[in-house]
KOLGUKOL-805756 format. One line per 2 residues: number of its first residue (from 1); their letters; for each residue x, y, z of C-alpha. Coordinates in nm, 4 decimals, padded with zeros to 6 digits. Each point is the difference from the previous one (the first is absolute). Layout:
residues N
NUM = A = X,Y,Z | ...;
This chain:
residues 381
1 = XX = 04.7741,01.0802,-01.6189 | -00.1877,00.0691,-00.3591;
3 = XX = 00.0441,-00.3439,-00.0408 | -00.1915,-00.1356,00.2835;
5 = XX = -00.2657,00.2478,-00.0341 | -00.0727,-00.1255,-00.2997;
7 = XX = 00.0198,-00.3401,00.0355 | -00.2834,00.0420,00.2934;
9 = XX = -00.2147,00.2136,-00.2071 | 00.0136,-00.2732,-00.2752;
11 = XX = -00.0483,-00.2945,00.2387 | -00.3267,00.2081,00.1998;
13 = XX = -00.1570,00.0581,-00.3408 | 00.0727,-00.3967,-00.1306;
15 = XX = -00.1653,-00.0641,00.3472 | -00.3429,00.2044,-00.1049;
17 = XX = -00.1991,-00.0271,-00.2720 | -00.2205,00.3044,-00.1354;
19 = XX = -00.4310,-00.0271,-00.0238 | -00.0611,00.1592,-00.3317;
21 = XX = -00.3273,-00.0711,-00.1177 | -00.1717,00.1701,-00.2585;
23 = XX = -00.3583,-00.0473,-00.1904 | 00.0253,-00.1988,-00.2568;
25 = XX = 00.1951,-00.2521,00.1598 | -00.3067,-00.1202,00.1632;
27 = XX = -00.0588,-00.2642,-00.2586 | 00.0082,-00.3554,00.1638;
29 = XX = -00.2367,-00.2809,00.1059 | 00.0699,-00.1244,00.3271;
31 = XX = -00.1423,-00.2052,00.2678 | -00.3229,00.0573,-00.1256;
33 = XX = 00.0308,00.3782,-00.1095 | 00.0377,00.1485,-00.2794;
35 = XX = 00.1849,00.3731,-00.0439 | 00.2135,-00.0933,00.2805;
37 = XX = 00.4069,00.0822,00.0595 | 00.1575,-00.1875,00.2263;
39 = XX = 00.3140,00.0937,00.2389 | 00.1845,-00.3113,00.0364;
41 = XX = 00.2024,-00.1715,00.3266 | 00.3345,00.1535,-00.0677;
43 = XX = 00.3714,-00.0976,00.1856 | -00.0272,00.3908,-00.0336;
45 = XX = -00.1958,00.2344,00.2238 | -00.2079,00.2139,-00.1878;
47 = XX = 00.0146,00.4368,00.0004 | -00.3185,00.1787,-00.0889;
49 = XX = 00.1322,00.3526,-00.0389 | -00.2765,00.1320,-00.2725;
51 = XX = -00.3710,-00.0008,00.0031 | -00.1491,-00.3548,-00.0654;
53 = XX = -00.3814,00.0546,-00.1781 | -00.1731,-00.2972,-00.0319;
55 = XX = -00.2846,00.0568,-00.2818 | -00.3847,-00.0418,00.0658;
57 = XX = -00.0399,-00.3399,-00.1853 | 00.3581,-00.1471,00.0753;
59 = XX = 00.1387,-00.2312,00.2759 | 00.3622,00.0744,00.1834;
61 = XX = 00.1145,-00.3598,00.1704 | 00.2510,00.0692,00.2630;
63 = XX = 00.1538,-00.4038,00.0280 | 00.0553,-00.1558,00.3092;
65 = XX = 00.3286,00.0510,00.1190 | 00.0670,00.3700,-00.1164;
67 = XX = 00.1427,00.2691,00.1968 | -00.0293,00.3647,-00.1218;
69 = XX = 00.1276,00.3279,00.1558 | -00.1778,00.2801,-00.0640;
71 = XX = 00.1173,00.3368,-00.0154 | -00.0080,00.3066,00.1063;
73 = XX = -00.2603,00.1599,-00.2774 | -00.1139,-00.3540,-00.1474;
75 = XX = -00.3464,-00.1314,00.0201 | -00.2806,-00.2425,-00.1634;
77 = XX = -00.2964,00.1504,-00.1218 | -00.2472,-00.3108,-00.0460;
79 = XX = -00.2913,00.0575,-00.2752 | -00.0219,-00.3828,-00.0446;
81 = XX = 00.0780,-00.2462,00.1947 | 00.3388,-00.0725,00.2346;
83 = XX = 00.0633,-00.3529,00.1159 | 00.2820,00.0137,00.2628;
85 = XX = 00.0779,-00.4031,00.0453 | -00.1510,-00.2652,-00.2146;
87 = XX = -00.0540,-00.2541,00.2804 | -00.0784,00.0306,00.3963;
89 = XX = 00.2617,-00.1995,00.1693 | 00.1645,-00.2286,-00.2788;
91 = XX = 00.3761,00.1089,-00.0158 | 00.0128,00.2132,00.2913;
93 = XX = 00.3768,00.0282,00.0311 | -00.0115,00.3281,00.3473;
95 = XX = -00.2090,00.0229,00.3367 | -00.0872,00.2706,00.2101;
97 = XX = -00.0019,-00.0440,00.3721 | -00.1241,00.2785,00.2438;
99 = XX = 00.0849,-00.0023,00.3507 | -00.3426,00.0864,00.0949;
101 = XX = -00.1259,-00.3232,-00.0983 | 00.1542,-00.3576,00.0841;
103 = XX = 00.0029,-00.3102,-00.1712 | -00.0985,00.1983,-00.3668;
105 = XX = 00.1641,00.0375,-00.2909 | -00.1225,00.1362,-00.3319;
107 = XX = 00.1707,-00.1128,-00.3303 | 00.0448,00.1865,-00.3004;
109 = XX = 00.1694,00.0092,-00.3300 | -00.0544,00.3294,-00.1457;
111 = XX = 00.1326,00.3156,00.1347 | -00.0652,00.3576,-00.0611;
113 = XX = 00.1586,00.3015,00.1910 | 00.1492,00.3528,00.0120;
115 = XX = 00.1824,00.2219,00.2269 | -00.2653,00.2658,-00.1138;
117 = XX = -00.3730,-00.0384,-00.0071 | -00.1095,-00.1155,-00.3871;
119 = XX = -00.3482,-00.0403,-00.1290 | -00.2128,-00.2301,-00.1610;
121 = XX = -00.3072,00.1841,-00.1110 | -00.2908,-00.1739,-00.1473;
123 = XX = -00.2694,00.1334,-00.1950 | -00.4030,-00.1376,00.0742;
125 = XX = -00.0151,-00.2845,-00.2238 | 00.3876,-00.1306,00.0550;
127 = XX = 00.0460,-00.2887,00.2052 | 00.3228,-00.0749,00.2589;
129 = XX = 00.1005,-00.3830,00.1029 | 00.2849,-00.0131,00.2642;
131 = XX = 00.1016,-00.3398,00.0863 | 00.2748,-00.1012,00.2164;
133 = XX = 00.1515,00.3296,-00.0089 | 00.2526,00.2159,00.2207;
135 = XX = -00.1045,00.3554,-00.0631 | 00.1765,00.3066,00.1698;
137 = XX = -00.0904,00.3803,00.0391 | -00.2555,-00.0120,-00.2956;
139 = XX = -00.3094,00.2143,-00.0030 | -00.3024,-00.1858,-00.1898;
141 = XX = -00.2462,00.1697,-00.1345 | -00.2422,-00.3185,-00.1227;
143 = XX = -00.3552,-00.0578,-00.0916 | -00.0057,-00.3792,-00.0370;
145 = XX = 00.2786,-00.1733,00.1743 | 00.0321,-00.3846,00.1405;
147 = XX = 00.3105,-00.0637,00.2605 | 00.1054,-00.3030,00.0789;
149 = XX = 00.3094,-00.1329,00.2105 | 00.1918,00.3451,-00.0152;
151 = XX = 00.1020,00.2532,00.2512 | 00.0081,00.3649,-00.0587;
153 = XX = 00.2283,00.2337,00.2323 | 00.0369,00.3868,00.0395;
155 = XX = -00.3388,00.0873,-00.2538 | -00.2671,00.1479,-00.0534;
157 = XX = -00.3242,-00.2336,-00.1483 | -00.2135,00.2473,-00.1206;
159 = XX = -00.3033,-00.2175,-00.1743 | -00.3269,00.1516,-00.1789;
161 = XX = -00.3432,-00.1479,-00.1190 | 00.0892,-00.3563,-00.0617;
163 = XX = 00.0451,-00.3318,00.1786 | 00.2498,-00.0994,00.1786;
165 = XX = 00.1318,-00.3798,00.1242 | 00.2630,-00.0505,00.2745;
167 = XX = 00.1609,-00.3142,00.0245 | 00.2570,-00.0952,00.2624;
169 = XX = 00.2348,00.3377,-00.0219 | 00.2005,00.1877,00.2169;
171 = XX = -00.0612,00.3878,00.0476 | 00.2292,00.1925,00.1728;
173 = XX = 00.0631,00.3815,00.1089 | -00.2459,00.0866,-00.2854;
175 = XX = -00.3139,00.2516,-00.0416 | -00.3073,-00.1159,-00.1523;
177 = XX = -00.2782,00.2092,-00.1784 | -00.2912,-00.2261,-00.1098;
179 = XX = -00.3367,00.1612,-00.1439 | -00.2480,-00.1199,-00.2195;
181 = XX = 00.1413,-00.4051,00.0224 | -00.1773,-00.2551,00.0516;
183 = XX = 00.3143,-00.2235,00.1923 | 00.0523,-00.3248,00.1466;
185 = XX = 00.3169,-00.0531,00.1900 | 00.1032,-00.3119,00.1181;
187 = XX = 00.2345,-00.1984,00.2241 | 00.2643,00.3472,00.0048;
189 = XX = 00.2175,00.1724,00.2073 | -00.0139,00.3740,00.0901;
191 = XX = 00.2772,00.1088,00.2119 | 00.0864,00.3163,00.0975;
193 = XX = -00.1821,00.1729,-00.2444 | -00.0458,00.4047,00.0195;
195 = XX = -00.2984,00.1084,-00.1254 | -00.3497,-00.2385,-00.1104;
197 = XX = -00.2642,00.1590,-00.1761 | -00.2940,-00.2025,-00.1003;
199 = XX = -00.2504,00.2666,-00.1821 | -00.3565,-00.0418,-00.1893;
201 = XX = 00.0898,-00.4016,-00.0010 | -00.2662,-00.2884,00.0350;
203 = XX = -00.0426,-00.3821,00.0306 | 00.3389,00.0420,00.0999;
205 = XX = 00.1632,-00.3671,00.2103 | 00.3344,00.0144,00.1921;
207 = XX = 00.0221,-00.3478,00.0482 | 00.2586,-00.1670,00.2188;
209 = XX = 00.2564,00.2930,00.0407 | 00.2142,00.1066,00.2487;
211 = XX = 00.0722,00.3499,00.0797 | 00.2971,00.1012,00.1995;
213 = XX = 00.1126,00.3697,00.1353 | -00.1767,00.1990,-00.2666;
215 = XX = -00.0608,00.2975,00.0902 | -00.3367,00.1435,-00.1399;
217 = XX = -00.3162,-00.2579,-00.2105 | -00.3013,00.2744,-00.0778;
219 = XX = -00.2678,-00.1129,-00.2066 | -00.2381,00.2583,-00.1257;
221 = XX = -00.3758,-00.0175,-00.1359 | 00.0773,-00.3753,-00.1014;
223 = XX = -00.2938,-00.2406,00.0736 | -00.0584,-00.3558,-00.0081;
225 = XX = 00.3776,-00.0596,00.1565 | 00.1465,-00.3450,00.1072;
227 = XX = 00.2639,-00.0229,00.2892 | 00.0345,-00.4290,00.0118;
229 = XX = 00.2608,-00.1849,00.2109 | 00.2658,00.2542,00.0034;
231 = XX = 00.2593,00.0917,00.2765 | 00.0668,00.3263,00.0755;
233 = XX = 00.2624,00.0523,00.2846 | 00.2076,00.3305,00.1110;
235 = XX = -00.1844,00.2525,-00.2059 | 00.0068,00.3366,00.0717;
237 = XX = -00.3684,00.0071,-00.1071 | -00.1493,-00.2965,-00.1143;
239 = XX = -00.2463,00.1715,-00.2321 | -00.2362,00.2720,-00.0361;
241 = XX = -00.3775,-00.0130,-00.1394 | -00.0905,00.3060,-00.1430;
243 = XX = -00.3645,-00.1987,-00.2185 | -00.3559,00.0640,00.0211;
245 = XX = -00.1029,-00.2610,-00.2698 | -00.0418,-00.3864,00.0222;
247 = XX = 00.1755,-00.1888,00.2565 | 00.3594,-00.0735,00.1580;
249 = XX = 00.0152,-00.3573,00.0852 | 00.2785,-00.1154,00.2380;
251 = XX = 00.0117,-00.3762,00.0210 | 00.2752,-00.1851,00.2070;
253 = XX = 00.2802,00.2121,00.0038 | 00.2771,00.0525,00.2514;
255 = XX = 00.0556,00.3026,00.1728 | 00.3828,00.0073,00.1972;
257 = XX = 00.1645,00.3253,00.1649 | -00.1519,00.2743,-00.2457;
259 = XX = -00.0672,00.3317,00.1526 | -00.3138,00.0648,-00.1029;
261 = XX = -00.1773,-00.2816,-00.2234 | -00.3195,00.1541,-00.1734;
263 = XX = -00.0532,00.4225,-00.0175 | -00.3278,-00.0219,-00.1391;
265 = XX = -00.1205,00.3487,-00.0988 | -00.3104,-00.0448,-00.1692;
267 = XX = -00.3404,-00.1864,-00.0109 | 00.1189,-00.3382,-00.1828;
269 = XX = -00.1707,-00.3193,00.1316 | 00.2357,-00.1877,00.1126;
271 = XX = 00.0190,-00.3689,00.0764 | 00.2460,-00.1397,00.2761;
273 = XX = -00.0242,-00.3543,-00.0142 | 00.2185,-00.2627,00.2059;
275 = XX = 00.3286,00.1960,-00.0180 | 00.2465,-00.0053,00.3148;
277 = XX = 00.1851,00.3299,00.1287 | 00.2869,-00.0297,00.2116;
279 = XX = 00.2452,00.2693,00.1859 | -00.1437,00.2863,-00.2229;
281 = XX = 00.0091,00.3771,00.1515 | -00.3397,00.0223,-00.0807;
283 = XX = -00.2498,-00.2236,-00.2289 | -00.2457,00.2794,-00.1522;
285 = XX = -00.0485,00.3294,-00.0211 | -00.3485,00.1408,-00.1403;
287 = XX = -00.0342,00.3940,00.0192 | -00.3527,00.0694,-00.2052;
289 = XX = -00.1069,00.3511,-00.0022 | -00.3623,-00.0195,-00.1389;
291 = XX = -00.1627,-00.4003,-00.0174 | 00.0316,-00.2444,00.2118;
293 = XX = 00.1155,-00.3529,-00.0996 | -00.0048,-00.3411,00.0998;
295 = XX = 00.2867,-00.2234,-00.0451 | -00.0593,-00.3553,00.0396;
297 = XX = 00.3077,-00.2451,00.2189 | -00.0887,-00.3149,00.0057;
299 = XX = 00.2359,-00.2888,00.1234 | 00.2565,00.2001,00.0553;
301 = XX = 00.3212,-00.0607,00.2729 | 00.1187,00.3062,00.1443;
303 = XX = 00.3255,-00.0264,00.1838 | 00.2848,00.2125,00.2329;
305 = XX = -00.1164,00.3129,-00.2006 | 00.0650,00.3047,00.1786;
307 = XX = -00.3079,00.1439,-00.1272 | -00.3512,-00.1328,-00.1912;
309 = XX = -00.1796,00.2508,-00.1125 | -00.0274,00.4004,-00.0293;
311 = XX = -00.3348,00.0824,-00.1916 | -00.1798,00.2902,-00.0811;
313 = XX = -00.3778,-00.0255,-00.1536 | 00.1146,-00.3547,-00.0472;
315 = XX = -00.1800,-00.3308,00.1866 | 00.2233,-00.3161,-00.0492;
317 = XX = -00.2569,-00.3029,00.0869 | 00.2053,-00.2835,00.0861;
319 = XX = -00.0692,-00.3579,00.0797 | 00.1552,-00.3480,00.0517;
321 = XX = 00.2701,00.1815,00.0233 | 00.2670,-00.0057,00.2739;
323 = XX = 00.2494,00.2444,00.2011 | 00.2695,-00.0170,00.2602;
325 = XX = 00.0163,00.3799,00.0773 | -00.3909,00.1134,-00.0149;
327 = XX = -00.3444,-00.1076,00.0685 | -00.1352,00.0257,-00.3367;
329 = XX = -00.3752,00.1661,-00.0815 | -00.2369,-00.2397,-00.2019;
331 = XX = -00.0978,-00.3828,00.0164 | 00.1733,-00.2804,00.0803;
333 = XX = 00.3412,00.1576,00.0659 | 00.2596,-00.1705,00.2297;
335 = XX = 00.3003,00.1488,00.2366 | 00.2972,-00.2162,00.0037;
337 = XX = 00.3174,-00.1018,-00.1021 | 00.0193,-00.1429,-00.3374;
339 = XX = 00.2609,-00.2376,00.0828 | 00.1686,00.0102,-00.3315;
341 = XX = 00.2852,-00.2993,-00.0310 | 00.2794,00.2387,-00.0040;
343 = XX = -00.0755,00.3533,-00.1772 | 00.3859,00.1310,00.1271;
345 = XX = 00.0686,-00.2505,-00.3236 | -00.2549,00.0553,-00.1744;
347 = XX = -00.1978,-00.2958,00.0768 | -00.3585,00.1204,00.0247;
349 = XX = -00.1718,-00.3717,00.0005 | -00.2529,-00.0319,00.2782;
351 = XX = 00.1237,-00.1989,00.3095 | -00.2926,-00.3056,00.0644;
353 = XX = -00.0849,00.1988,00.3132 | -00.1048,00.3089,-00.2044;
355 = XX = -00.3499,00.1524,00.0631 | 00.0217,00.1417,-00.3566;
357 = XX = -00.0559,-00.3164,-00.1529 | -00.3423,-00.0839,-00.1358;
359 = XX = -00.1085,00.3135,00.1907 | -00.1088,00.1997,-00.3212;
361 = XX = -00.3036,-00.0147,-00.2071 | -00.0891,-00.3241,-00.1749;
363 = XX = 00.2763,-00.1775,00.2316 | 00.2757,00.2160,-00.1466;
365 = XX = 00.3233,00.0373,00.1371 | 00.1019,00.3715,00.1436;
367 = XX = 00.2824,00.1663,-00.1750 | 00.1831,-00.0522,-00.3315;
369 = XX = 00.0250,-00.3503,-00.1434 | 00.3881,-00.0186,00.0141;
371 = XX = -00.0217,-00.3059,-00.2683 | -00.1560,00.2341,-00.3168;
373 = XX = 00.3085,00.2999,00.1275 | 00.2971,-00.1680,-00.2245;
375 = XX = 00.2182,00.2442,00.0636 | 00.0341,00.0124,00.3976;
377 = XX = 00.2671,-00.2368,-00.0127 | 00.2337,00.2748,-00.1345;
379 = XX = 00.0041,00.2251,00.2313 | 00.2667,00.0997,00.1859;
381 = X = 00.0908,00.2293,00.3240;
């Protein structure tokens, strides 16, 4: 019985291979940098069961094709700069398939995870790079980080007076805290997702994401803010304006099953411009206590909402715009059926017989232009 034991003790620890990185053996020139260590593709996962400190001045390259455990204990500290992934999609060797979205896969090579929560902290002048990356229960706490091709599950993204870039990852069942970032996210997924706080942010794009089941997006005194061909279906709440500076600007989006879509609570200007909202509990509500405010809906399709609008001290001016449900106030409006293709599969192309086409300003089109939404064609019921 001794015997056994030991022989699979000895064959778990030939199977692992320990992270032991210390100071001074950041001493190499590679791929362009110089002070840089370098955690090579191994037949072996990798254990990180100490501390790993990478010094302000010095590069840590995690290689494509690595796999590390962290645990219990363990975690980075990044005063330099941590490059997770050398390429984007070259030698992507796993995929990740949810079943909330069809027909998508994302590939990665690299893969970090723990059964506990670990951190990667970053001090203000460090800089992150995640690329093709499978990252589990982590909590980040980044300044400068650029994502690209990874998905993060189970953790919290906690990122401070920086920029940020999103590129084509996969977010689920995490919380977000993002103040003081300038951040441009685009072409992502967001699924599930518990908490999403967007605080003191500005000239801020989500660009062609889709947003499924999440259950809370607040953004607080953040101005200047970009919602552009996105998807947001079976929210809780879609999102909740809580500004009084600049603009929010939301430009051909799509707006499927979400209980409530926009909780504005404040005096923002905001900018509703050919978006299309279908099957939603209710599109906006707008509860001002002292000034009133204007929002402006232009070529907009409302459709099979259950409810519009519920305003306080708020006046929403809308034209070219149409509904199916309500006579809408302002210029130009029309009440009608859509007549979508087939919006039960997601087909929300105009039939020829629309009114909603060239019935906007300028000869516009009502509703989202389905061509610039890249992602509709994933979702899934």
């Amino acid at each position: 019985m001794i015997k056994y034991f030991i022989l699979i003790t000895l064959f778990f620890f030939s199977c692992t291979k320990h992270i032991n990185v210390k100071s001074k053996d950041f001493n190499l020139y590679i791929n362009g940098y110089n002070n840089a260590y370098i955690i090579k593709k191994n037949n072996k996962k990798y254990t990180l069961k100490k501390n790993l400190i990478i010094p302000k001045n010095k590069v840590l390259i995690i290689e494509n094709g690595v796999i590390i455990n962290v645990k219990k204990g363990a975690n980075i500290t990044n005063n330099g700069t941590l490059l997770i992934g050398l390429n984007i999609k070259s030698d992507s060797i796993y995929s990740y398939k949810d079943d909330n979205l069809i027909n998508k896969k994302i590939y990665y090579n690299t893969k970090i995870y723990s059964k506990n929560k670990f951190k990667i902290n970053s001090d203000l002048n460090s800089e992150i790079y995640i690329n093709g990356c499978f990252i589990k229960n982590v909590i980040i706490n980044s300044f400068n980080i650029n994502i690209n091709n990874s998905i993060f599950l189970f953790s919290n993204l906690i990122f401070n007076n920086s920029k940020i870039k999103i590129n084509n990852s996969l977010f689920k069942r995490n919380n977000f805290i993002i103040t003081n970032v300038d951040f441009d996210f685009n072409d992502s997924f967001f699924l599930n997702n518990k908490n999403f706080l967007i605080k003191n942010c500005k000239n801020s794009i989500i660009n062609n994401c889709l947003f499924i089941k999440n259950k809370k997006i607040e953004i607080i005194n953040s101005n200047n803010f970009n919602l552009l061909n996105n998807i947001f279906y079976k929210n809780i709440n879609g999102f909740t304006i809580n500004s009084n500076k600049g603009y929010f600007k939301i430009f051909n989006n799509l707006f499927i099953n979400n209980n409530t879509v926009i909780n504005n609570k404040d005096t923002v200007q905001i900018f509703l411009i050919n978006n299309t909202f279908d099957k939603n509990e209710l599109v906006l509500k707008s509860h001002l206590t002292i000034n009133k405010k204007n929002i402006i809906s232009k070529n907009n399709i409302f459709s099979n909402n259950k409810n519009l609008f519920n305003v306080k001290n708020t006046l929403i001016n809308n034209s070219y715009c149409l509904s199916n449900t309500d006579s809408l106030k302002g210029y130009y409006n029309i009440y009608t059926n859509p007549l979508y293709i087939d919006s039960d599969k997601f087909n929300y192309l105009l039939n020829k017989d629309s009114k909603a086409f060239k019935s906007g300003n300028n000869n516009n089109n009502l509703g989202a232009n389905i061509y610039y939404i890249n992602n509709i064609k994933y979702l899934n019921k």
